[in-house]
Wavefront OBJ file of the C-alpha trace (Angstrom):
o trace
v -36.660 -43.497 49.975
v -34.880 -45.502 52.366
v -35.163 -46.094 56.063
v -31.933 -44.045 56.388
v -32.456 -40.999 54.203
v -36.231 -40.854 55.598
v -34.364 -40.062 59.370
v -31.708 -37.916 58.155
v -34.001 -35.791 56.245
v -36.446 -35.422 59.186
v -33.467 -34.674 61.588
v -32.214 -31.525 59.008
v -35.773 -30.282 60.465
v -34.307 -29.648 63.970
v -32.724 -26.178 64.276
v -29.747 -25.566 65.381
v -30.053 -24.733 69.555
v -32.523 -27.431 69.827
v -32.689 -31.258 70.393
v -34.831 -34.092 69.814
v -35.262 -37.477 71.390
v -34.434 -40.764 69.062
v -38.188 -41.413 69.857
v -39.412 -38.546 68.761
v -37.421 -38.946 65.472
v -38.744 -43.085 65.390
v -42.577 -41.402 65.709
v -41.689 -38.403 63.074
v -40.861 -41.018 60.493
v -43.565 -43.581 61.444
v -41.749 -45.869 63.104
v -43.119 -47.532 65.918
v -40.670 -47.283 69.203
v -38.081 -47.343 66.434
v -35.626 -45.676 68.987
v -32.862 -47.868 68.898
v -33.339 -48.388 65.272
v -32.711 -44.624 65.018
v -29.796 -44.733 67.463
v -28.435 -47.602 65.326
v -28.556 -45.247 61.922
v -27.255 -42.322 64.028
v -24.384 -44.514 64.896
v -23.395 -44.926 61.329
v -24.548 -41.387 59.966
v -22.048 -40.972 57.254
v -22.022 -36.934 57.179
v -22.153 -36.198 60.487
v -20.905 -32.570 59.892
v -24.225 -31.982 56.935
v -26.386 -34.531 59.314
v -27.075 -33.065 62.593
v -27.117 -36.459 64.766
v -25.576 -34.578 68.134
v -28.901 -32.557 68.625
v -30.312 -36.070 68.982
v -30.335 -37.001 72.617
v -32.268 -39.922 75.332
v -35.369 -39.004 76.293
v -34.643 -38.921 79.745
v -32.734 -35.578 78.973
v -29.478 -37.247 78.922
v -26.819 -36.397 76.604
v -26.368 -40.250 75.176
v -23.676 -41.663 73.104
v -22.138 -40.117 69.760
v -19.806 -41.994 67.185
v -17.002 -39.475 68.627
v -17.662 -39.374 72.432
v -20.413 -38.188 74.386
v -17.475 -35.358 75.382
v -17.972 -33.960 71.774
v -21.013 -34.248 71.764
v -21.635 -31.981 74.803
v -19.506 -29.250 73.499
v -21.168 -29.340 69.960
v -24.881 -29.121 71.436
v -22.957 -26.286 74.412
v -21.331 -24.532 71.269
v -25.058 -23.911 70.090
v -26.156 -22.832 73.167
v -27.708 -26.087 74.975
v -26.987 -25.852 78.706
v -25.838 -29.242 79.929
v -25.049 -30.091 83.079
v -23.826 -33.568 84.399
v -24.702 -34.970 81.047
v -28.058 -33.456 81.493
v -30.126 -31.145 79.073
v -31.465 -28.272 81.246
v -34.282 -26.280 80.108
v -35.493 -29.330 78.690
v -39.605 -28.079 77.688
v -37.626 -25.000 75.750
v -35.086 -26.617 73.861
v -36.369 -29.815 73.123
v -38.080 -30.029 69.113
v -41.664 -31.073 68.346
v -42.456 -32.393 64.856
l 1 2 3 4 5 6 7 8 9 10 11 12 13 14 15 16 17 18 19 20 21 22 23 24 25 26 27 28 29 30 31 32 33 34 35 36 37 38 39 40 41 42 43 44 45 46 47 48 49 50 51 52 53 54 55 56 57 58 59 60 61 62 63 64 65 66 67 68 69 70 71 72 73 74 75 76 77 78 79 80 81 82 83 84 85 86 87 88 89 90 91 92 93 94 95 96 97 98 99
């Protein structure tokens, strides 16, 4: 399985009305501070609708880029009941995923 699948598969693990950090993900799937790598592939995520890759976000508890705008990308994670507030996850410890 590639590099690419290997992520997107791991992400479908994250439930809807929680994130996870494109660290977390690089760890999940054995990659050494793979972050960017992951930010690169979920950049480029070709079923963004099937493939979660909004309820990915910086480990600093920022919001972060998406393909579409980081606008969307707010109201997606908001629409499943994330509370954001100046591009900030709040209740970080409680809606962030562990794998």
């Amino acid at each position: 399985m590639n590099l690419e699948k290997k992520i997107y598969k791991k992400l479908l693990e994250v439930p809807k009305g929680q994130i996870t950090t494109y660290g977390e993900l690089a760890k999940a799937v054995g990659l050494k501070n793979g972050q960017r790598t992951v930010g690169r592939i979920m950049n480029k995520n070709p079923y963004p609708v099937i493939i979660p890759c909004h309820r990915v976000v910086m480990s600093n508890g920022k919001v972060g880029g998406y393909a579409y705008g980081e606008h969307i990308k707010t109201k997606m994670l908001n629409d499943e009941g994330i509370k954001i507030e100046n591009g900030k996850i709040l209740d970080w410890e409680k809606t962030v995923y562990r794998f």
